[in-house]
MDTraj code that builds the backbone (N, CA, C; nanometers):
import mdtraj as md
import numpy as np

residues = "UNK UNK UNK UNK UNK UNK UNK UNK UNK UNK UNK UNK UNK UNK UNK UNK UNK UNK UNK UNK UNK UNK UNK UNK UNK UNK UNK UNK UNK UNK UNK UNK UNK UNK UNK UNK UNK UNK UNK UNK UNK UNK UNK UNK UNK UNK UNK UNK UNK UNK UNK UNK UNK UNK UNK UNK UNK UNK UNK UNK UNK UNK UNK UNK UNK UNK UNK UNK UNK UNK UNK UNK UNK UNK UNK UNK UNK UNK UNK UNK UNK UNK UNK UNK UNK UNK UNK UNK UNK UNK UNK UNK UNK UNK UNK UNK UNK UNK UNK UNK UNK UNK UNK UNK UNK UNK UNK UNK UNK UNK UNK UNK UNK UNK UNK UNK UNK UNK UNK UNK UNK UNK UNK UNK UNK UNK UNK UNK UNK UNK UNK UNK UNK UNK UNK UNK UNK UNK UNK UNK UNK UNK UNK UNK UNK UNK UNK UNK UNK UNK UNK UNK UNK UNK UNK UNK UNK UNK".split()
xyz = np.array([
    [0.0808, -0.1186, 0.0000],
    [0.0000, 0.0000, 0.0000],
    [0.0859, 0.1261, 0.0000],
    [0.1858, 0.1311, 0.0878],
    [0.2796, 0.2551, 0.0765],
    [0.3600, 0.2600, -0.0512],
    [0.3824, 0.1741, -0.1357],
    [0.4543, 0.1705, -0.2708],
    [0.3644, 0.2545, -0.3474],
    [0.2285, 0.1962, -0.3433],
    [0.1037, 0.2931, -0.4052],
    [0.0836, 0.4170, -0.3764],
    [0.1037, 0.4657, -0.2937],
    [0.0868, 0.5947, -0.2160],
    [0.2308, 0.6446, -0.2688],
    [0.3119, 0.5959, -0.2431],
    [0.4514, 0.6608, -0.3007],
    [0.4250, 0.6818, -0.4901],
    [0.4054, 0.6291, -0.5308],
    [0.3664, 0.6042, -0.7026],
    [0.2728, 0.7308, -0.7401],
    [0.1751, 0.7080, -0.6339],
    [0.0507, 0.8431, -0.6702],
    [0.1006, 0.9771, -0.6893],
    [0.1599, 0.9793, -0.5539],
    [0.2320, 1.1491, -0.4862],
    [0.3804, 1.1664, -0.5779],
    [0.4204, 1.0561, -0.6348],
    [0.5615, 1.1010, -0.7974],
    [0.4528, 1.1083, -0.8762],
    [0.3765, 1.0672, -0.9226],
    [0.2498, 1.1367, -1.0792],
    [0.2401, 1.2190, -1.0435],
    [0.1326, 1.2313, -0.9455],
    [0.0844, 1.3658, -0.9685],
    [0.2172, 1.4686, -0.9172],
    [0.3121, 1.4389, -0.8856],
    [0.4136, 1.5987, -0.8647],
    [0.4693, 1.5693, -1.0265],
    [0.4748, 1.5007, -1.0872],
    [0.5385, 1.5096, -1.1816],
    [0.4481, 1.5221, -1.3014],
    [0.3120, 1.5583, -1.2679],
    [0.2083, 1.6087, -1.3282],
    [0.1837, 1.7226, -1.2830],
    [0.1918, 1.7668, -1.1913],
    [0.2050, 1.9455, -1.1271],
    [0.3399, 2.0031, -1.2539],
    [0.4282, 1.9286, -1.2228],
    [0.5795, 1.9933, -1.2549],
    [0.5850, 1.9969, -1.4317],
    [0.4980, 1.9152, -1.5049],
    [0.4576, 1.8874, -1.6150],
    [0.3641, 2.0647, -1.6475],
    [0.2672, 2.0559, -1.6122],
    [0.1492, 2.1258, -1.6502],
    [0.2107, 2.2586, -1.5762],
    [0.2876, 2.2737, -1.5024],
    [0.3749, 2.4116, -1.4473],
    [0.4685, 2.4653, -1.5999],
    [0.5477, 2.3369, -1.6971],
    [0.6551, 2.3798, -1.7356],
    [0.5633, 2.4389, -1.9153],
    [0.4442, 2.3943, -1.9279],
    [0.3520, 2.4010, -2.0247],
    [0.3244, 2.5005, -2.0047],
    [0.2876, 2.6187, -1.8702],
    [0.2332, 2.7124, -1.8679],
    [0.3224, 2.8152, -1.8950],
    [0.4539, 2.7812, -1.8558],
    [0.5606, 2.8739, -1.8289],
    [0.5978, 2.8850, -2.0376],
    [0.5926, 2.8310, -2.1065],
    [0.6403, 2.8401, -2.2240],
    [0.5515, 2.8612, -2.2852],
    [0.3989, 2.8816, -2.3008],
    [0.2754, 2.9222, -2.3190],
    [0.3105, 3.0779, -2.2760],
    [0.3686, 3.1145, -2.1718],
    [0.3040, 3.2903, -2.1360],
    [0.4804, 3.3606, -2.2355],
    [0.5959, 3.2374, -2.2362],
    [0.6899, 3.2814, -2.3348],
    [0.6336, 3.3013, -2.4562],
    [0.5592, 3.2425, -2.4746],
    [0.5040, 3.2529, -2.6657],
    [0.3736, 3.3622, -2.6596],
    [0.3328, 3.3706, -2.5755],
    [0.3118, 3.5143, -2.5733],
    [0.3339, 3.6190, -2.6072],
    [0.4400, 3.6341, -2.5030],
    [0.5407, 3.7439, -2.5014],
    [0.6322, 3.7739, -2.6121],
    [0.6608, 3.6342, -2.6731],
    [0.7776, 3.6968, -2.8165],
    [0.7369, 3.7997, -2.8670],
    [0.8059, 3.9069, -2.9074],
    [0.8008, 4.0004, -2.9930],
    [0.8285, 4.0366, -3.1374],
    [0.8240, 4.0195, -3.2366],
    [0.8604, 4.0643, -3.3525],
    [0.8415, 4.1760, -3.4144],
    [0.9285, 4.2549, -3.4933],
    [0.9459, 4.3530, -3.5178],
    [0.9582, 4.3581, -3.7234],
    [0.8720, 4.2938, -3.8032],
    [0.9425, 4.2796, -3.9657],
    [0.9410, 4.3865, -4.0530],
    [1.0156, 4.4271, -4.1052],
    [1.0772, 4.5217, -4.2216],
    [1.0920, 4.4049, -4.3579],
    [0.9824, 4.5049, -4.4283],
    [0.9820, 4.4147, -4.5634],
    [0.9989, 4.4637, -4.6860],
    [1.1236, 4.4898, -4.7730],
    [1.1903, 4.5769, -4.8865],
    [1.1552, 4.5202, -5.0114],
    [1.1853, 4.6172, -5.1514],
    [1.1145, 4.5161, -5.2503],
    [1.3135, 4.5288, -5.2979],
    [1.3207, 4.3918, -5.3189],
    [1.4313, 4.3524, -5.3458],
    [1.4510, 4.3264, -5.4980],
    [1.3537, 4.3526, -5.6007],
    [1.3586, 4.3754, -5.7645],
    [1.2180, 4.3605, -5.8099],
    [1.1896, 4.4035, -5.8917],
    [1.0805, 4.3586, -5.9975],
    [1.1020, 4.3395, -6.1251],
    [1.0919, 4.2061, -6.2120],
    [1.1185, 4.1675, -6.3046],
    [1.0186, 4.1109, -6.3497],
    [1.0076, 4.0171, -6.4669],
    [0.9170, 3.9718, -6.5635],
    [0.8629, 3.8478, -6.4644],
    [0.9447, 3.7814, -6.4024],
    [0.9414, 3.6765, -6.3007],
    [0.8082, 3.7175, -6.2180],
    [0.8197, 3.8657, -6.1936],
    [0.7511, 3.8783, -6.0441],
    [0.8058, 3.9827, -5.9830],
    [0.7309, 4.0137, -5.8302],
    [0.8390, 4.1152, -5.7703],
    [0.8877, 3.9944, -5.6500],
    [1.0514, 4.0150, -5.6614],
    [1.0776, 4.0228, -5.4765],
    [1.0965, 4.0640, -5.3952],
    [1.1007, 4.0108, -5.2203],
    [1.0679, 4.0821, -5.1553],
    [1.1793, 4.0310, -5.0627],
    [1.2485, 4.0868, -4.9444],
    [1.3379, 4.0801, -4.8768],
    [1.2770, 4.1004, -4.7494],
    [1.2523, 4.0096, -4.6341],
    [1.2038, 3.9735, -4.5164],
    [1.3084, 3.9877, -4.4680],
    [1.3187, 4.0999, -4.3464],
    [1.3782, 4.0729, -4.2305],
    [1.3208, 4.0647, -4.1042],
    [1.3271, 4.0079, -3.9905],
    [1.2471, 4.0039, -3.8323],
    [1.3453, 3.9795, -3.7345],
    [1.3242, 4.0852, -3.6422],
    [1.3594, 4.1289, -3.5050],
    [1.2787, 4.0673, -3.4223],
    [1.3480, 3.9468, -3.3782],
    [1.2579, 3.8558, -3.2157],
    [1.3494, 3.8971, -3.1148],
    [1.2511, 3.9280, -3.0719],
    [1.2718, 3.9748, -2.9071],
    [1.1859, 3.8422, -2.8250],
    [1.3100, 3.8700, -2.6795],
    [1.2783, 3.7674, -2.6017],
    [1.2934, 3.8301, -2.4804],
    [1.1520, 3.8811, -2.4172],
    [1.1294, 3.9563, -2.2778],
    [1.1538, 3.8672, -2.1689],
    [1.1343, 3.7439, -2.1812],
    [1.1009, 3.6816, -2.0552],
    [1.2536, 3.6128, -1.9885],
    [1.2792, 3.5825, -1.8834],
    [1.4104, 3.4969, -1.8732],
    [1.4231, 3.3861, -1.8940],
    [1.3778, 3.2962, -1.9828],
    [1.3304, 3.1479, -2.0220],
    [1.4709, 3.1540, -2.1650],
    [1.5096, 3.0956, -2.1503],
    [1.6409, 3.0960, -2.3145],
    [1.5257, 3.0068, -2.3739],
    [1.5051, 3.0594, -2.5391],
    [1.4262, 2.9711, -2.6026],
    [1.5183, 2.9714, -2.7715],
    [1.4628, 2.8602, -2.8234],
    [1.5060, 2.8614, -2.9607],
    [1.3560, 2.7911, -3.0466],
    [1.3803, 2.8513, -3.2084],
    [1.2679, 2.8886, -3.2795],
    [1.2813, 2.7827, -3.3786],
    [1.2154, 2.7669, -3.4438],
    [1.2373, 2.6701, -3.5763],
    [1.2658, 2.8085, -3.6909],
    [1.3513, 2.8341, -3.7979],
    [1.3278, 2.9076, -3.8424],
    [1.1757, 2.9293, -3.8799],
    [1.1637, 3.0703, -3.9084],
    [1.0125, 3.0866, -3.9346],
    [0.9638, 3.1065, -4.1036],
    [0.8672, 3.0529, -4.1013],
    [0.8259, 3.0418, -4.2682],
    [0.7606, 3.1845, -4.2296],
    [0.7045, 3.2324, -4.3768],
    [0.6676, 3.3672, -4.3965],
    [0.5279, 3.3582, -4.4850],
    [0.4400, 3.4179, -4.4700],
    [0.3425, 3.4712, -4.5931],
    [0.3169, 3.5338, -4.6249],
    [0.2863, 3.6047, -4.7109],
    [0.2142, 3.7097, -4.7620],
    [0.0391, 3.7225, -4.8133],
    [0.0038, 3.7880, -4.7463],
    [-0.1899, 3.8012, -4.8080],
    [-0.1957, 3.9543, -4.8559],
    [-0.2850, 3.9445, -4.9795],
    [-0.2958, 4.0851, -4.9721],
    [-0.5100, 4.0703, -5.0937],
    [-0.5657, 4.0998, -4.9799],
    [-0.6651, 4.1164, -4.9834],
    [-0.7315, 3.9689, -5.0013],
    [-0.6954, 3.9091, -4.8785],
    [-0.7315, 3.8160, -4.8569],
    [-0.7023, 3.6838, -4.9466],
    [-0.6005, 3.7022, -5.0469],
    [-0.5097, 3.5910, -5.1032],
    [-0.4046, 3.5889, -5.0633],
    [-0.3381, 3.4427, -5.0785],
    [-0.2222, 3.3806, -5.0284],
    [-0.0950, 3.4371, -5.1958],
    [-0.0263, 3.5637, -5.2001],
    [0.0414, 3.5982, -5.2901],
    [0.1795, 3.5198, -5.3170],
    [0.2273, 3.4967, -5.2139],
    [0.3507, 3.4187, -5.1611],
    [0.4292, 3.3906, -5.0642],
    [0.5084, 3.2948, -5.0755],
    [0.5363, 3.2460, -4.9033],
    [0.6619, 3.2372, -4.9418],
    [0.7736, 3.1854, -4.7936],
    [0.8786, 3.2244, -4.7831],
    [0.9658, 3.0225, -4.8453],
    [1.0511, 2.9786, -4.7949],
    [1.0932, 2.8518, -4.8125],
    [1.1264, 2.7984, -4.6468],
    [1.0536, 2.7036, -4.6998],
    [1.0599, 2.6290, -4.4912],
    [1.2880, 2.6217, -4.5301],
    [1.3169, 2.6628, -4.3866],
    [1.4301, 2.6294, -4.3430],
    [1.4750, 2.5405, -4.2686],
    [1.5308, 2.4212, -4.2865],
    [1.5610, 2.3376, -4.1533],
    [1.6554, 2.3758, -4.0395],
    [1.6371, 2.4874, -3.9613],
    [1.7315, 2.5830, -3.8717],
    [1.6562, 2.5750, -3.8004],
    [1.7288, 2.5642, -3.6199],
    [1.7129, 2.6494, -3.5243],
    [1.7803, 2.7735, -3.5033],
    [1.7158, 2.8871, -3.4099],
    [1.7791, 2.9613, -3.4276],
    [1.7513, 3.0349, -3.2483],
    [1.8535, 3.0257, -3.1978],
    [1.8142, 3.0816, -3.0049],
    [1.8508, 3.1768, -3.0248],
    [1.7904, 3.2490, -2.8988],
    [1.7288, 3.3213, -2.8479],
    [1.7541, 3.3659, -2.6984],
    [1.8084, 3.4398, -2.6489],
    [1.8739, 3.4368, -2.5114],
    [1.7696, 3.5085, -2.4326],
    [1.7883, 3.4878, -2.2997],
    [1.6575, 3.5301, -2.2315],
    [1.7003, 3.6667, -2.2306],
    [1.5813, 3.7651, -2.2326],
    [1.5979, 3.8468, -2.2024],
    [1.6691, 3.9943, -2.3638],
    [1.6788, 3.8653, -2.4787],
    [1.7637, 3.9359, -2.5691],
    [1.7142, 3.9432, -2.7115],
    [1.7441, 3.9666, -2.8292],
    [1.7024, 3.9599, -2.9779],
    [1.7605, 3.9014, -3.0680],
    [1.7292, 3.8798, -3.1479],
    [1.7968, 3.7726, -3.2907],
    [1.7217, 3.8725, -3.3972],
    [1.7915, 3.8961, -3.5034],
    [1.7929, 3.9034, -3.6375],
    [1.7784, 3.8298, -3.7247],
    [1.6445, 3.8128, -3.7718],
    [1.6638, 3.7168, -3.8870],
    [1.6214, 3.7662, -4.0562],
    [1.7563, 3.7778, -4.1626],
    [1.7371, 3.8558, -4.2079],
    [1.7629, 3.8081, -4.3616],
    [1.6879, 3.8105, -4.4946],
    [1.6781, 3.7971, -4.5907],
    [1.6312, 3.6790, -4.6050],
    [1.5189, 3.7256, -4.5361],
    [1.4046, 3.5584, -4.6108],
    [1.3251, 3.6461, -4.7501],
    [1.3594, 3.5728, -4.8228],
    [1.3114, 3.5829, -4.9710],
    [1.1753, 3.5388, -4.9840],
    [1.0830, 3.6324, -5.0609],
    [0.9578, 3.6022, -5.0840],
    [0.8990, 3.6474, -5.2357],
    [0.8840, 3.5843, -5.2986],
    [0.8912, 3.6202, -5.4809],
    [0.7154, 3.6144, -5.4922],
    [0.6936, 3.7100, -5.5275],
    [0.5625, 3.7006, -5.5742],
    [0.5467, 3.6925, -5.7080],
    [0.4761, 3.5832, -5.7685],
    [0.5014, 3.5116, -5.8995],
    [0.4132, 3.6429, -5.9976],
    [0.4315, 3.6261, -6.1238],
    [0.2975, 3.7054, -6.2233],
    [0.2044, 3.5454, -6.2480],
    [0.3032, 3.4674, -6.2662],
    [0.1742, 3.3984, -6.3402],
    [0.0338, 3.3432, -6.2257],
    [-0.0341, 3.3036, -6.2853],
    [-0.1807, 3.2532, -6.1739],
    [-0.1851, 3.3342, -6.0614],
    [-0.1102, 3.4626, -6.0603],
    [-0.2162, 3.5540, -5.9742],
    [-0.1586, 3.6809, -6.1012],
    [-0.1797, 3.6843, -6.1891],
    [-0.1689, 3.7798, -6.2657],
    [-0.2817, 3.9423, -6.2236],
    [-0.3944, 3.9192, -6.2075],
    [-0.4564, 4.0333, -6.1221],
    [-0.4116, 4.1194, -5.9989],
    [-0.3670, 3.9889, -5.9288],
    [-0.3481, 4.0579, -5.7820],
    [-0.2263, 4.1101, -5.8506],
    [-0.1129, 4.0572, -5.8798],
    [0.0084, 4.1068, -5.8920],
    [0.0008, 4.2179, -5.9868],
    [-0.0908, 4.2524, -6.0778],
    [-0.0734, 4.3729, -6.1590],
    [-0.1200, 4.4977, -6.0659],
    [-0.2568, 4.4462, -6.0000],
    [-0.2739, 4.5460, -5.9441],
    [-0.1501, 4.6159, -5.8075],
    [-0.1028, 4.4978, -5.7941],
    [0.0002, 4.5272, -5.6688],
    [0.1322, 4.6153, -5.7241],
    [0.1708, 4.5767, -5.8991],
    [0.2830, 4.6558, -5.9406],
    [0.2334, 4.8091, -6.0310],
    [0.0499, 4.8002, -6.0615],
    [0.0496, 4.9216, -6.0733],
    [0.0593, 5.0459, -5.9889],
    [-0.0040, 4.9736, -5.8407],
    [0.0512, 5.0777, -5.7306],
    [0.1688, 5.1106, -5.6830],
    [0.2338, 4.9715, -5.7171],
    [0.4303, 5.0554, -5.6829],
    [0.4689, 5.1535, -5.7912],
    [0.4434, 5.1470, -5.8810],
    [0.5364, 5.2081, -6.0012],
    [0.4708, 5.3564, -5.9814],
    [0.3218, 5.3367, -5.9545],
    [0.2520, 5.4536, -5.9008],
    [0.2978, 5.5814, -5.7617],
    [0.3775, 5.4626, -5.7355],
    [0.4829, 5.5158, -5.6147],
    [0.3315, 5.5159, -5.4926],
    [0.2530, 5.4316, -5.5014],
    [0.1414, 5.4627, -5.4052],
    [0.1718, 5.3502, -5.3171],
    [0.1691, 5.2962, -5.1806],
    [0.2062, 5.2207, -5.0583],
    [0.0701, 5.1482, -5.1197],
    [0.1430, 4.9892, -5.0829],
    [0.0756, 4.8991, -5.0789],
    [0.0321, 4.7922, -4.9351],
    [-0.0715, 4.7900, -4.8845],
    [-0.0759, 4.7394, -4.7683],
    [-0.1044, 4.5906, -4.7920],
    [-0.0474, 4.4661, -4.6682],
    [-0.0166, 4.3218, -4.7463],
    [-0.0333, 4.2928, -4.5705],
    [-0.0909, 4.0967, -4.5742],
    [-0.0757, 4.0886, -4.4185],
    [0.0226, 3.9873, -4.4226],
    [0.1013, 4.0052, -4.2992],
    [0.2385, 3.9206, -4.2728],
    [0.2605, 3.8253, -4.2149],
    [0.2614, 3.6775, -4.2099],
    [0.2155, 3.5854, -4.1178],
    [0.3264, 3.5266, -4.1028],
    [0.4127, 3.4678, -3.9601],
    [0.5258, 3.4025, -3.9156],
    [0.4936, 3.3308, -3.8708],
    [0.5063, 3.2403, -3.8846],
    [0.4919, 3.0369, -3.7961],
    [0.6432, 3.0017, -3.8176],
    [0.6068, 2.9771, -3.6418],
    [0.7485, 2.8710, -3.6367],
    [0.6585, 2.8226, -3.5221],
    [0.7642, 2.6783, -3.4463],
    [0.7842, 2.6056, -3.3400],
    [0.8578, 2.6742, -3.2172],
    [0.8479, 2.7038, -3.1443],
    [0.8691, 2.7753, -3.0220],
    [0.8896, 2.6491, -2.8848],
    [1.0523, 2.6531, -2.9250],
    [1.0941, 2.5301, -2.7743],
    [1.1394, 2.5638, -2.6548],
    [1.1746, 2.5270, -2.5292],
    [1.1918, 2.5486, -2.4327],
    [1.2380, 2.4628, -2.3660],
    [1.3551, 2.4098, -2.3612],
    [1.3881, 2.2581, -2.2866],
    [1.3165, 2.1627, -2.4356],
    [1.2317, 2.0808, -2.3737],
    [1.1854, 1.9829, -2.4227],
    [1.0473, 1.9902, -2.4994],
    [1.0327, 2.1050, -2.4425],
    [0.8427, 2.0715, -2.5489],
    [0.8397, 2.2086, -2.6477],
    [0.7925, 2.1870, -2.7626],
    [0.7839, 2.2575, -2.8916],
    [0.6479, 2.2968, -2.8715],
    [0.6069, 2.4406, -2.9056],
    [0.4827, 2.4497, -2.9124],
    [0.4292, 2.5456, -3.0356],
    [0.3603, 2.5518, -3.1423],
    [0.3340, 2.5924, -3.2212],
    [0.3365, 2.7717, -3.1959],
    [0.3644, 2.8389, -3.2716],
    [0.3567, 2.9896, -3.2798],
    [0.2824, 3.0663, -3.4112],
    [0.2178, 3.1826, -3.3881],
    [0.1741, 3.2203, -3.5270],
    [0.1231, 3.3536, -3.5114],
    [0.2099, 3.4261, -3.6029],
    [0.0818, 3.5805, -3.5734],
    [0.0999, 3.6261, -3.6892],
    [0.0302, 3.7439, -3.7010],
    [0.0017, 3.8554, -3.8044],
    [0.0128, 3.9681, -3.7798],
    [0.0580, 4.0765, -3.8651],
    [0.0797, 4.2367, -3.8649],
    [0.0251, 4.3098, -4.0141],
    [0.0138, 4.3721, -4.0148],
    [0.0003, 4.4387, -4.1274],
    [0.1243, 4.5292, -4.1876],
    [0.1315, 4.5056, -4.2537],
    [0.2807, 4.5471, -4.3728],
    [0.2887, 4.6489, -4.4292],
    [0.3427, 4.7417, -4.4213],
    [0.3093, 4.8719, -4.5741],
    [0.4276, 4.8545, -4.6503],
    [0.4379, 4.8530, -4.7886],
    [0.5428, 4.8363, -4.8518],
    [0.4951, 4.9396, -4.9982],
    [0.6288, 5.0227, -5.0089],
    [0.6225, 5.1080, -5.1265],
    [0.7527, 5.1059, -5.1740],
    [0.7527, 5.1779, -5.3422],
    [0.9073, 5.1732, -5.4014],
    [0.9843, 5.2741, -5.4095],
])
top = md.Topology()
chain = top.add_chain()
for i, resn in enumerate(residues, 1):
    res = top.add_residue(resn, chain, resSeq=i)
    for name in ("N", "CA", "C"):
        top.add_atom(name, md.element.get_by_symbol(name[0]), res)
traj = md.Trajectory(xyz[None], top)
């Protein structure tokens, strides 16, 4: 009976200490910060590209590391183009920032020929184009990975 009683009181502390270390990397992924600057890096017959850079900030004292982060682009509610998954980690010191800088994003002409005309008649127009910015990565902490994802809104002109 005391083996049982000993067995119970290691679960459940090691189910306290479990569901403690889940919360603690939950209020980190919160808190990340990003900061993206997004340049048009050419326009050609191809398409235009685009030059992604992001400033993560890390408020909390937890050291974490990221999966690199894929990128998207929407602009009026279509998917224009996305970035190339990276197989990188990339840490993050508590308390500090990382640079992550020239993720490439090509927005094609062909099969979105509309969106993209209308998107290069307003650059050449020299008129700001507004686009939404979406970052997913994996967000680790020790041992458990937990999905990440947000959005900003973008202004980009030439």
């Amino acid at each position: 009976m005391s083996v049982k009683l000993v067995l119970g009181t290691l679960a459940a502390a090691g189910g306290i200490a479990a569901y403690s270390y889940v919360q603690q990397i939950k209020k980190m992924q919160q808190n990340l910060q990003y900061i993206p600057t997004v340049n048009i890096q050419g326009i050609t017959w191809n398409g235009i590209t685009l030059r992604v850079n992001i400033l993560l900030k890390n408020p909390s004292q937890g050291r974490l590391s990221i999966q690199y982060p894929f990128v998207k682009l929407d602009y009026k509610g279509t998917v224009i183009g996305s970035s190339q998954a990276v197989p990188k980690k990339i840490k993050i010191p508590p308390n500090g920032e990382v640079i992550i800088d020239n993720i490439i994003i090509v927005i094609p002409v062909t099969g979105l020929f509309s969106v993209t005309a209308e998107i290069l008649k307003n650059l050449l127009a020299k008129k700001t184009v507004e686009m939404t910015l979406t970052v997913m990565t994996d967000i680790t902490a020790g041992w458990i990975a937990v999905p990440w994802q947000d959005k900003k809104t973008i202004t980009i002109r030439k």
